[in-house]
Every structure is written in structure tokens, then in C-alpha cells.
N, C-alpha and C positions, 0 to 999 in steps of 0.2 A: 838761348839755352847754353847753358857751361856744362863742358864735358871734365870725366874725372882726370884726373891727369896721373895718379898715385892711387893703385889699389893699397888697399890698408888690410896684413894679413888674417888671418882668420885668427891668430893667440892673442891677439890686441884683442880684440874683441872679449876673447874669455879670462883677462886679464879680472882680479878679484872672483872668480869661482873657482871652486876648488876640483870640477872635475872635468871643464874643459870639451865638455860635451859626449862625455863618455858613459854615462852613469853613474854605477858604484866606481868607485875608484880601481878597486879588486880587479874588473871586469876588461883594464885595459890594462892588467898586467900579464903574463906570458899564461902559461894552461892548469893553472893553477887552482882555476874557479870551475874548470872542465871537468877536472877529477883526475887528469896527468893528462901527458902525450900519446898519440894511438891508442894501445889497448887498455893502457893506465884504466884503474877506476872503473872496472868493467867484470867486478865482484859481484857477488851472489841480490846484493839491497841496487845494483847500475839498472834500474827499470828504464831510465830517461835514456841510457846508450842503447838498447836491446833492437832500436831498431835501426839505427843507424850500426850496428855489428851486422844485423842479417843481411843488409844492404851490402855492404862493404866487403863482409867475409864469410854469407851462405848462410843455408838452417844448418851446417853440422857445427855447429862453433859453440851450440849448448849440446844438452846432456852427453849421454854416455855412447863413449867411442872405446876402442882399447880389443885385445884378444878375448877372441873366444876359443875355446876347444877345437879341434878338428872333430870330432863328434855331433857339433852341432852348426858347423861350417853350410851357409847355404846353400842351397841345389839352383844350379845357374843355367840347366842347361835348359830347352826351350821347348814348350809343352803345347799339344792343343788337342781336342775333344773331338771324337767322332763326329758329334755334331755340326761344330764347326766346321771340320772339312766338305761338308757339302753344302754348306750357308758360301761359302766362299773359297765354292772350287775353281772359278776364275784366275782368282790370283796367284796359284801355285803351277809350278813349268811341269810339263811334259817332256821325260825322256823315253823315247822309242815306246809310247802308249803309257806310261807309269809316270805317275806322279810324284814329281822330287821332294819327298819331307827328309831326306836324309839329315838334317840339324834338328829334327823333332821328335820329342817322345809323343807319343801318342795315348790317350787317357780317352777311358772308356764313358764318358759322361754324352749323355746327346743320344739322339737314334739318329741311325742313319738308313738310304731306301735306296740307293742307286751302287752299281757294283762299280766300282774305281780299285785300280792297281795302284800299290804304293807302297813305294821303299821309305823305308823310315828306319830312324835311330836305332829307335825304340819302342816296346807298344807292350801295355797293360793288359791282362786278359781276357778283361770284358771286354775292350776295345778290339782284339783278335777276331775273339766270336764275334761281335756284331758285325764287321765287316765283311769277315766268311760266311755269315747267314745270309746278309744281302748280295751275296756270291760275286764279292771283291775277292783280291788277293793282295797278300801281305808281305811284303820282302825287309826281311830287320839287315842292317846293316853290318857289318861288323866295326868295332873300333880298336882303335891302336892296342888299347889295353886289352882286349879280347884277345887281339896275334900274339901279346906280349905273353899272356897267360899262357896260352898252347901250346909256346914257344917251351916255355917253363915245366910243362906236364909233358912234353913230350921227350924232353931231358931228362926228368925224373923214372921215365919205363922205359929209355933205354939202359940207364943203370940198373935195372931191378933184375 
């Protein structure tokens, strides 16, 4: 048995072809065949990049981003249903007998059956009543902009 003694490089071999094992020609030249660099090429007809974008840079990278009005600015603050609160009164903390929703508004949707003390945010008016019927009580919190305000009327009737 004869061993090789000289490997013979891999361009000897593609010596008389003209693409060297690369396919089209195009294909082994720089991003050209990609449709550009990074985001290059990633116009309205890039169906072939769309998912390789959402991969890379998220769903917000299509449609429409940009200002809206403060009129129609979204309501952020954190909501739950009469009902709910007694589907899943475990998971909410007790302070001195009262139950802490103070991060929540509260919306009248659900029945509710059991009497529970609770301070909250905020609370819708069916949602008042149904908790007063089923002879709970209601404690609303106040917030910064509530002090702010009274802060404000209470300056305005001493000048008056």
C-alpha cells in the first residue's frame, strides 16, 4: 500500500470550470445576490427576507408605528371584574382584613356573592353596587393627581 505523500489542492481540481464549485458565479460574490447588506432590500416586494426580519428585529419592524394624539393615547392602568375578584381571591394580599387592589380599577362585569373589603384605585359603578349588595366594602384610593387637584381648588377659594 502507497501512501499520499502531496495533498493536491482543492483549485487544481476546478482548474477548467468556471465556477469552482460555487454555482452561479454571482452567488460567490459579496451581497449583491442578497439584495444588499443587513436591512438592504427589505422593501415592500422582500417577501423572501420577512422572516428572517421578524427573527432578527421583532413583529414591530412592519406596519404602522409613529404618534398618535394624546386624545386617543392608551389606558395603561390595570383593570379587573367583580367577578374575577372572587374566581381568584387567593391571590390578592390582605392588609389589616382588606384586600390590596390598590393598582386596579375595578369594572363591574361578573356577579359577585361573598362580602370582601377592598381598597382599589378605582371602581366603575356597577361594580360599587354589586359589591355593596353583597354587603362588601369599598375603599377608592386616592392618587397623586387627585392631591394635585385639591391642592389647585383649594388655592382658587382662597382667593375668592
Amino acid at each position: 500500500m502507497v501512501m499520499k505523500t502531496k495533498k493536491v489542492k482543492k483549485a487544481v481540481g476546478q482548474r477548467g470550470k468556471t465556477n469552482h464549485g460555487h454555482g452561479a458565479r454571482k452567488k460567490w460574490k459579496k451581497s449583491g445576490h442578497k439584495g444588499g447588506i443587513g436591512m438592504a432590500g427589505t422593501g415592500k416586494r422582500a417577501d423572501h427576507k420577512k422572516t428572517l426580519i421578524n427573527k432578527l428585529y421583532g413583529n414591530d419592524y412592519f406596519g404602522k408605528q409613529g404618534i398618535t394624539s394624546r386624545g386617543t393615547e392608551k389606558d395603561r392602568r390595570k383593570k379587573i371584574n367583580v367577578g374575577d375578584i372572587e374566581r381568584h381571591i387567593n391571590k390578592f394580599k390582605l392588609k389589616e382584613g382588606w384586600m390590596d387592589l390598590s393598582d386596579f380599577k375595578i369594572l363591574g362585569n361578573g356577579e359577585i356573592t361573598i362580602k370582601v373589603k377592598i381598597n382599589a384605585l378605582e371602581a366603575s359603578k356597577s361594580a360599587t353596587e354589586k359589591i355593596k349588595k353583597a354587603g362588601g366594602e369599598l375603599k377608592i384610593i386616592k392618587t397623586k393627581e387627585d392631591d394635585q387637584s385639591n391642592v389647585k381648588d383649594d388655592s382658587n377659594e382662597d382667593s375668592k
